[in-house]
C-alpha positions as CSV (number, residue, x, y, z in Angstrom):
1,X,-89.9,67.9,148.3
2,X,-92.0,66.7,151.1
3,X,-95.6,65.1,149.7
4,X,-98.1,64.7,153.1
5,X,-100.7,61.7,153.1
6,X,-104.0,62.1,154.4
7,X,-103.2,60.4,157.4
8,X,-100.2,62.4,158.4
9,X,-100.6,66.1,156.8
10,X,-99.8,68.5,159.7
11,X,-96.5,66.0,160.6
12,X,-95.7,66.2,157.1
13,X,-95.9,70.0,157.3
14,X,-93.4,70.3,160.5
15,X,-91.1,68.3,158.4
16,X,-91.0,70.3,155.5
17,X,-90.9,73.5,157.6
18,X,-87.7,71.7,159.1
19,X,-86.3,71.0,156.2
20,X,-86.9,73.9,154.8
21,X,-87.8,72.3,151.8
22,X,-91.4,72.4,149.4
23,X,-94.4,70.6,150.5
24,X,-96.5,69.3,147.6
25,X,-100.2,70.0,147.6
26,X,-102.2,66.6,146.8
27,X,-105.7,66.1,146.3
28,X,-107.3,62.5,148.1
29,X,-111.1,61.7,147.8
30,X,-113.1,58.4,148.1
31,X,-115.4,57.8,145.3
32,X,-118.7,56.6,146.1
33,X,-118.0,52.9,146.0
34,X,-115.2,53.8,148.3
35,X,-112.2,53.0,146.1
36,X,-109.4,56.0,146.3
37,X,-108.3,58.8,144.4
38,X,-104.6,60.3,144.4
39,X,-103.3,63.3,142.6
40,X,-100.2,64.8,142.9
41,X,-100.9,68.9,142.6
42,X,-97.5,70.3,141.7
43,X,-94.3,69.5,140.0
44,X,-92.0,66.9,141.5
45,X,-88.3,66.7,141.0
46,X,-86.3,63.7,141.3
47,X,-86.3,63.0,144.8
48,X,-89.2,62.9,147.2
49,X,-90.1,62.1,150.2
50,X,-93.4,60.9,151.0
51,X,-95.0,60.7,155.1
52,X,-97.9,58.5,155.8
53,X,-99.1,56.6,158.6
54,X,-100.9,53.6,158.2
55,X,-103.0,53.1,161.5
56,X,-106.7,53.1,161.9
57,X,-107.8,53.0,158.9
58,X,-104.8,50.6,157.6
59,X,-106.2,49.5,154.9
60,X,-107.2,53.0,153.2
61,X,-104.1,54.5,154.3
62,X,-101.8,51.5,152.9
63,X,-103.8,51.9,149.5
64,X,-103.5,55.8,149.6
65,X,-99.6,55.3,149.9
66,X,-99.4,52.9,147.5
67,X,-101.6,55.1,144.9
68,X,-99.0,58.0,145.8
69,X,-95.9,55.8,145.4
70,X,-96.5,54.3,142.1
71,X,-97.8,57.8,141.0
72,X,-94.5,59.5,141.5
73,X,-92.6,56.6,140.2
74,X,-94.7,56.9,136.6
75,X,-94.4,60.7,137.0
76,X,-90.5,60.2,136.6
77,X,-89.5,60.7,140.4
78,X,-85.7,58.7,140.7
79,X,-85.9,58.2,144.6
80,X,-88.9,57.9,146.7
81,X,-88.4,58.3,150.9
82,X,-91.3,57.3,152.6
83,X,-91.4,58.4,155.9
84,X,-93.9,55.9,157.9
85,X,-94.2,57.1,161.4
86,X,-96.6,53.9,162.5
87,X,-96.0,50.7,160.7
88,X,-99.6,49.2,160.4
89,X,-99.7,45.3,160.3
90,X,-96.1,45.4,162.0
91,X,-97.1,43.1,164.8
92,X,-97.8,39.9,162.8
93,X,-94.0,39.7,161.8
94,X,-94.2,35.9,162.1
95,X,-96.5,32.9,161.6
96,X,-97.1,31.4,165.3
97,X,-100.3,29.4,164.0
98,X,-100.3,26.9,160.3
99,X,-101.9,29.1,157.8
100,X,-101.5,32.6,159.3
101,X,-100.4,35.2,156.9
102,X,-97.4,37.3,158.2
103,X,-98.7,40.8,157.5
104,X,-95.2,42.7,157.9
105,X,-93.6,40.1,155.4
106,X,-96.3,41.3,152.7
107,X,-96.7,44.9,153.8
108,X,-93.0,45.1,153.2
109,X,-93.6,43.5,149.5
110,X,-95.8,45.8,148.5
111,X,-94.1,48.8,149.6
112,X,-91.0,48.1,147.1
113,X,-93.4,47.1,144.7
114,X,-94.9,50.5,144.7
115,X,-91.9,52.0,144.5
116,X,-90.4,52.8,147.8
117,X,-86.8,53.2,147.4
118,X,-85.5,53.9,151.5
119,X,-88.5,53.8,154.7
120,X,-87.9,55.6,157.9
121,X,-89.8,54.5,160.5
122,X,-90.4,55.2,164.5
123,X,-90.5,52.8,167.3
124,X,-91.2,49.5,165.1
125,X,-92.8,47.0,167.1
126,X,-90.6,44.1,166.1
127,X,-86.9,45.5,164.8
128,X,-86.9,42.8,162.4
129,X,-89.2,43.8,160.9
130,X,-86.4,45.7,158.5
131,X,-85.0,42.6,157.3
132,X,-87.7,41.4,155.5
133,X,-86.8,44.3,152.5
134,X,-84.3,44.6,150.3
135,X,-84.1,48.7,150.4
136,X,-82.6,50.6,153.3
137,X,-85.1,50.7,156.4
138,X,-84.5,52.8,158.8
139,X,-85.9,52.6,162.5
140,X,-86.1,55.9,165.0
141,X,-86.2,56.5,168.0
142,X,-88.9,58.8,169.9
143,X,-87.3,58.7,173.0
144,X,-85.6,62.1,172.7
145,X,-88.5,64.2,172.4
146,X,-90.5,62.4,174.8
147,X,-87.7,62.9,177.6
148,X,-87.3,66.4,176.6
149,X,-91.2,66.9,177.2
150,X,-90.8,65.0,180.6
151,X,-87.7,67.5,181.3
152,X,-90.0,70.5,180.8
153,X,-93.2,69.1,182.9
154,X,-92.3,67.1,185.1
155,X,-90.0,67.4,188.6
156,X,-87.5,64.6,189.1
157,X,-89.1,61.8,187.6
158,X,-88.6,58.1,187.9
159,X,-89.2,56.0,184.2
160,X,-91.1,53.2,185.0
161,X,-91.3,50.3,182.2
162,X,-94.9,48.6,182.7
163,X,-93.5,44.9,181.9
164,X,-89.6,43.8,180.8
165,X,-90.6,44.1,177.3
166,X,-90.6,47.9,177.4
167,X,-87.4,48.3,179.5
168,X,-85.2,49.2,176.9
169,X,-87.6,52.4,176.4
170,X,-87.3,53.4,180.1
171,X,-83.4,53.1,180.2
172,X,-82.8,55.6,176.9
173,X,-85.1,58.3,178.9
174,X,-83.8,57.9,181.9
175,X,-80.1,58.1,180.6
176,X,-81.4,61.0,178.5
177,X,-82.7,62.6,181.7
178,X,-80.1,61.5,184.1
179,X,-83.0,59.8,186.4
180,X,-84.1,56.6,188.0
181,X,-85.5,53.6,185.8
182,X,-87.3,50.4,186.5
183,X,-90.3,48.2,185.4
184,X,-92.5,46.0,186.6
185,X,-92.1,42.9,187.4
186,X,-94.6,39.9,188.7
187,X,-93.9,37.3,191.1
188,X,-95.8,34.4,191.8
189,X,-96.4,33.8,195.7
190,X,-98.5,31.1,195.9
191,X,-100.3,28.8,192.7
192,X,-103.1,31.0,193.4
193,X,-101.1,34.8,193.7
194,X,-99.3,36.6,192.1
195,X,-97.6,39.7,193.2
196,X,-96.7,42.4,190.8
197,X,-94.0,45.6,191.9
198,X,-91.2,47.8,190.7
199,X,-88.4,45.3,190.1
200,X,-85.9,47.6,192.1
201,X,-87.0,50.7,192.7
202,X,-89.1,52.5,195.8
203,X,-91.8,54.8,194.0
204,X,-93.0,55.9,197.4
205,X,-93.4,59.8,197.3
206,X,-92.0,60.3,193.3
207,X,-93.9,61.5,190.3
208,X,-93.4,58.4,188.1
209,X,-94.1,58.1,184.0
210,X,-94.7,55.0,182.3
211,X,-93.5,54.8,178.7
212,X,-94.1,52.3,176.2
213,X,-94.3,51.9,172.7
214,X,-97.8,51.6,171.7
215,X,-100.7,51.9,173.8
216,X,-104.0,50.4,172.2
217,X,-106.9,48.7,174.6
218,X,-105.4,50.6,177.8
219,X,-105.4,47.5,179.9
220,X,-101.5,46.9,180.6
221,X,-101.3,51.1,181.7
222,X,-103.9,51.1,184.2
223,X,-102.9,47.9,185.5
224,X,-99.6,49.3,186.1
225,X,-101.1,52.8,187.2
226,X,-102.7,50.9,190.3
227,X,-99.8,49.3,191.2
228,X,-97.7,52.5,191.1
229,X,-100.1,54.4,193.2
230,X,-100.3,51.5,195.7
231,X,-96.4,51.7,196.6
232,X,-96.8,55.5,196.8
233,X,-96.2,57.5,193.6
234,X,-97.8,60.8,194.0
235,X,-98.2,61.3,190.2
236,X,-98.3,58.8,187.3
237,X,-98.1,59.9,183.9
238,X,-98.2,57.5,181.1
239,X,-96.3,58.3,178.0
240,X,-96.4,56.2,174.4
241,X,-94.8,56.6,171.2
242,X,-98.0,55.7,169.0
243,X,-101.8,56.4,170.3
244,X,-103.4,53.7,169.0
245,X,-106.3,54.1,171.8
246,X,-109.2,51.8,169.8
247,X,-112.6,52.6,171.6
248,X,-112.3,53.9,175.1
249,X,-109.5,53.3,176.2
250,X,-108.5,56.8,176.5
251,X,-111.4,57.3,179.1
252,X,-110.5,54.0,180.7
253,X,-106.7,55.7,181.1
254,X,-107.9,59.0,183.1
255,X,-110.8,57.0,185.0
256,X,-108.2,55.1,186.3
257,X,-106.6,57.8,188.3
258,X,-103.8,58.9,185.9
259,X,-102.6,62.1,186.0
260,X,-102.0,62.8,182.4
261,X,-101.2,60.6,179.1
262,X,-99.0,62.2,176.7
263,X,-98.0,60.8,173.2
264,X,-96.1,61.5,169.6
265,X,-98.0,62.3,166.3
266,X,-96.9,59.1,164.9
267,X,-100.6,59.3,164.7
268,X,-103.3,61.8,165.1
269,X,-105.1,62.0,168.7
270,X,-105.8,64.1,171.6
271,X,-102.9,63.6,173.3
272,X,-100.7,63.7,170.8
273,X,-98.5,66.2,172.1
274,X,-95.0,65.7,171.3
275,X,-93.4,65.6,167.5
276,X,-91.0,64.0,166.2
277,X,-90.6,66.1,162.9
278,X,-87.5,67.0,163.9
279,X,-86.0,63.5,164.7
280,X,-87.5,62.6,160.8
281,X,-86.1,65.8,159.6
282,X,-82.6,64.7,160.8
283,X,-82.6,61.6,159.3
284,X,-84.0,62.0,156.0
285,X,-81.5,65.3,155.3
């Protein structure tokens, strides 16, 4: 049985149709003093598994998700899944300043507290993340369905990696697609320049795609877009698992000359073109 949160209803639906399993009707409202309301419209049996994402709004949709945790728990469900495509407050997975409160330590509380008994999630943003529970946490990868997409729109491609950070993204497409791989890297000529390129690799004449894993104010991509179109690509396409895009920055991504931006539904957007039901199917069957 496959229960959908109101951030994440039609993904929730392409799992269930993949499963091939029941998808549970619920009913979520805000009351006028903005608190939520969660009811669970059909019988549940003793497994369930539960798909939210908690991005823009976080704190609504981590309240929504606890609601429908602890629901199914008092409604005699024996194993909750939850299924959380993007892990909001996953970046603050340490304290780097006295005082700070580390989100993902507390976000992670809560969620066994409510009742989650095994989490699948895709891309974290920190892989530790997992070890701060005490249930099995499971963390997916995208990349497959974003290299099929590339496969079946692009024409030899080269992955490009905008820093070192994402590199590890760029090497599982491009071994997926059997193509070229790099990032970019900065050099500092002088105190005064600095000179930032493909590490390795001559774009000159290619279609590259950036990928990374989340892409929020925009800033890194068309940085890296310029570059890329300076040494000569002929086509840059930037690719992300989860399309955070707060305020403009999708309009700050196309003005800056890029051909196309393409993302999962991890979250709901424009360009949110690519699934990855089937990857969540696979692993919660």
């Amino acid at each position: 049985m496959i229960i959908g949160g109101s951030a994440s209803q039609k993904l929730a639906a392409k799992i269930a149709k993949e499963l091939e399993c029941p998808l549970i009707p619920i009913e979520t409202k805000r009351f006028p003093d903005g608190e939520r309301y969660v009811r669970i419209k059909g019988k549940v049996g003793e497994e369930v598994t539960v798909v939210q994402s908690t991005g823009y709004p976080q704190d609504e949709n981590l309240i929504e998700l606890f609601l429908i945790l602890k629901n199914l728990k008092s409604m005699g469900v024996k194993k909750i899944k939850v299924v959380i495509p993007y892990f909001g407050y996953g970046r603050q997975e340490r304290r780097f300043k006295s005082g700070e409160a580390v989100s993902a330590v507390i976000i992670a509380n809560l969620l066994e507290a409510a009742g989650a008994d095994e989490i699948f999630c895709i891309n974290l943003h920190e892989d530790n993340i997992r070890e701060f529970f005490q249930i099995p946490v499971h963390n997916l990868s995208a990349m497959k369905p974003i290299a099929e997409y590339i496969k079946n729109n692009l024409n030899d491609p080269v992955i490009v990696a905008p820093d070192k950070g994402a590199l590890g993204f760029a090497k599982e497409i491009a071994e997926i697609l059997g193509c070229e791989y790099d990032y970019l890297e900065k050099t500092r000529l002088s105190p005064e320049v600095v000179e930032t390129k493909p590490k390795n690799l001559d774009v000159k004449g290619k279609e590259a795609v950036i990928i990374d894993d989340i892409i929020s104010t925009g800033g890194t991509i068309v940085n890296a877009t310029k570059i890329l179109k300076e040494h000569g690509a002929t086509k840059v396409v930037v690719s992300c698992v989860h399309p955070v895009l707060v305020e403009d920055a999708l309009l700050k991504l196309f003005a800056a000359d890029i051909d196309d931006v393409i993302a999962t539904d991890t979250l709901r957007s424009d360009v949110s073109l690519i699934s990855v039901a089937q990857i969540v199917a696979d692993a919660v069957k």
